[in-house]
N, C-alpha and C positions, 0 to 999 in steps of 0.2 A: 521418650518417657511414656510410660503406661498408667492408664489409670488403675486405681486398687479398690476389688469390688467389697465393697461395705453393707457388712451384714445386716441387714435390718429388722428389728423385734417388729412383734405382732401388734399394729394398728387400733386403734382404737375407733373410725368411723370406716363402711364398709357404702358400697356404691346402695345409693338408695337411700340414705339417710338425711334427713334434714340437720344443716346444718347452720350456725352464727359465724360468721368474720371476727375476730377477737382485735386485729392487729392488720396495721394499712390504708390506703386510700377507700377500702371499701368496708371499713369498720361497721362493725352493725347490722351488717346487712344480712338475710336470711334465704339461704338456696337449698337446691338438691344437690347432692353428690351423683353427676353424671360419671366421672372414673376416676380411677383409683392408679399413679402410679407407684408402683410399689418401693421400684428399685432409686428412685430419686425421692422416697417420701413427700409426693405432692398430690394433689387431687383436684381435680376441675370441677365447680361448684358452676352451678346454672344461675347466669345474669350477675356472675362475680367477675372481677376482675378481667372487665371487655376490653381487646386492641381491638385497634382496626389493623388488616391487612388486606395489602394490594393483589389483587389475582391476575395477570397474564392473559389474556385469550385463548384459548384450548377448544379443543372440538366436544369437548362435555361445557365448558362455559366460554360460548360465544362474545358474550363484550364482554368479558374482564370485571374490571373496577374494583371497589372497596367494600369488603365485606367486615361484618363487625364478629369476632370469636369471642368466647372465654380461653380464658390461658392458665393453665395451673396457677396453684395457689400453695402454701409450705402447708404442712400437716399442721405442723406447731399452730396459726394462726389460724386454725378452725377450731370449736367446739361443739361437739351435737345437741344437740339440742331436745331436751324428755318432752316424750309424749303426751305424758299426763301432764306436765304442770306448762310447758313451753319455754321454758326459763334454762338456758347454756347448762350442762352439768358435764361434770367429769366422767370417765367411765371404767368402771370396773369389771373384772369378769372372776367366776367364782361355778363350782362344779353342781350341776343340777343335779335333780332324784336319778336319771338314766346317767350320769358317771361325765355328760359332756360338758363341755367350757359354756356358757352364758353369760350375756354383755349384762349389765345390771346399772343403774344411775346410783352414783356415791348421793347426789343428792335426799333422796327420797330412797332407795334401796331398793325399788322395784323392777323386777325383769324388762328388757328394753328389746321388743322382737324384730326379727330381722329383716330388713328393706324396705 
């Protein structure tokens, strides 16, 4: 059986962005967007969503043990969170004076710049 690759629209948070937890054990809580995957719609948010996992011994890490990660997190259950007011907002994009796409907060309506 194969998997089937599924198209995905354009994003609404982009690596660098502050974001809110909306949904989960980490509800609330407010990170960076360290990366973005695309093709699974998830993104790794800094001090979200920490496992621990076990590492093996290896000649780059000598004793092993238990290190603590971030683990992706679904798109859906992030919101970005505006600059000016700090408060979660939706995001919209809409064409500037030079002809290009621009993220903009539905909240307040003000341009949201990049990273």
């Amino acid at each position: 059986m194969t998997k089937q690759k599924i198209s995905v629209g354009k994003l609404r948070v982009r690596k660098g962005d502050t974001v809110v937890v909306t949904a989960g054990n980490d509800k609330g809580k407010k990170g960076k967007v360290l990366e973005i995957i695309k093709e699974k719609n998830r993104a790794i948010v800094e001090k979200v969503n920490i496992i621990t996992k076990h590492v093996k011994p290896s000649a780059n890490h000598p004793e092993g043990g238990i290190e603590k990660t971030e683990a992706s997190i679904h798109i859906s259950n992030i919101m970005l969170v505006d600059p000016a007011t700090g408060e979660p907002t939706k995001v919209g994009r809409k064409l500037n004076d030079d002809g290009k796409l621009q993220r903009f907060s539905k909240k307040n309506g003000e341009l949201i710049k990049n990273g």
